[in-house]
C-alpha atoms as one frame of an Amber mdcrd trajectory, in Angstrom:
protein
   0.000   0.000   0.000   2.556   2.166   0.950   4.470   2.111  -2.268   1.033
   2.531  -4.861   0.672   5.792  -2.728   3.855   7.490  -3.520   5.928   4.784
  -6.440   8.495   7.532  -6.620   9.893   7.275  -3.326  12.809   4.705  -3.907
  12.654   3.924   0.383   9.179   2.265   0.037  10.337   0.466  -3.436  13.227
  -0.807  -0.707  11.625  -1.899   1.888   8.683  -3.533   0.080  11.408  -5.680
  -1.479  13.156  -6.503   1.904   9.726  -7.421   2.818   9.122  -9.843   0.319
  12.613 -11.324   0.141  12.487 -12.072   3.870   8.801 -14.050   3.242  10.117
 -16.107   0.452  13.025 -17.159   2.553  11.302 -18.369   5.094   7.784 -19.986
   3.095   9.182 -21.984   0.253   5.204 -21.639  -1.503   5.180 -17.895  -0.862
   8.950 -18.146  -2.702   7.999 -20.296  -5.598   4.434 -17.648  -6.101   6.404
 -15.207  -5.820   9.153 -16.178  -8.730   6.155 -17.535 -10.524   4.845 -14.021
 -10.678   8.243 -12.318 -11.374   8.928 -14.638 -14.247   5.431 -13.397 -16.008
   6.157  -9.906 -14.858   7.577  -7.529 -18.031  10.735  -6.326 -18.101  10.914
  -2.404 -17.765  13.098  -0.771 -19.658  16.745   0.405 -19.297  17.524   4.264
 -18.563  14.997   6.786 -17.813  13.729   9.763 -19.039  12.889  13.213 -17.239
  10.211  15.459 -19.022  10.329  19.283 -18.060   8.037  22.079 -19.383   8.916
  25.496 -18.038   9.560  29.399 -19.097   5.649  30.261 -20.091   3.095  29.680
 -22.437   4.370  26.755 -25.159   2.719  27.627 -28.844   2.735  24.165 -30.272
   2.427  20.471 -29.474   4.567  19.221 -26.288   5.065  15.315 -26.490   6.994
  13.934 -23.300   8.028  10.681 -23.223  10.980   8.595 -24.604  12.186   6.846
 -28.009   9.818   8.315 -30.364   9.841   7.989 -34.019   8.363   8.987 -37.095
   6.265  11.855 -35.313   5.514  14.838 -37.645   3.902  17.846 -36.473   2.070
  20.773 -38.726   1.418  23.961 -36.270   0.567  27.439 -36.871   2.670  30.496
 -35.648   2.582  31.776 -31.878   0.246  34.820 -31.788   1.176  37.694 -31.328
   2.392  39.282 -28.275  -0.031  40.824 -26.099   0.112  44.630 -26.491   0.619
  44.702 -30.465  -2.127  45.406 -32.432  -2.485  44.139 -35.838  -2.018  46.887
 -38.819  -5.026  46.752 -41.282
């Protein structure tokens, strides 16, 4: 429980796995469940990625994420700054 409520927190991530080492090395069923489940479990994915927006308003699409391809992206102009009045 502790861990779905904050997953970022590497100290919960910790101790839920001291938690559930120390159970499968005492119940040999709770062990074998438990590398039954980690077998069928995907693998995540090497590195990691950090996504930061900042400075104002952004005038175009924002994608966050990691190892895109193949995106293509058609987007008008920023307006115009506030204060300046169109000439017509």
């Amino acid at each position: 429980m502790a861990l779905s409520e904050a997953p970022g927190e590497p100290a919960r991530a910790e101790a839920l796995s001291s938690a559930l080492a120390a159970r499968a090395a005492v119940d040999p069923e709770f062990a074998a469940a438990l590398g039954s489940w980690h077998r069928q479990a995907p693998a995540l994915p090497e590195g990691s990625v950090t996504n930061t927006i900042s400075g104002g308003t952004q005038y175009g699409p924002v994608v966050q994420g990691r190892d895109f391809s193949g995106i293509t992206f058609n987007s008008s102009q920023a307006p115009p700054a506030q204060g300046v009045e169109a000439s017509g």
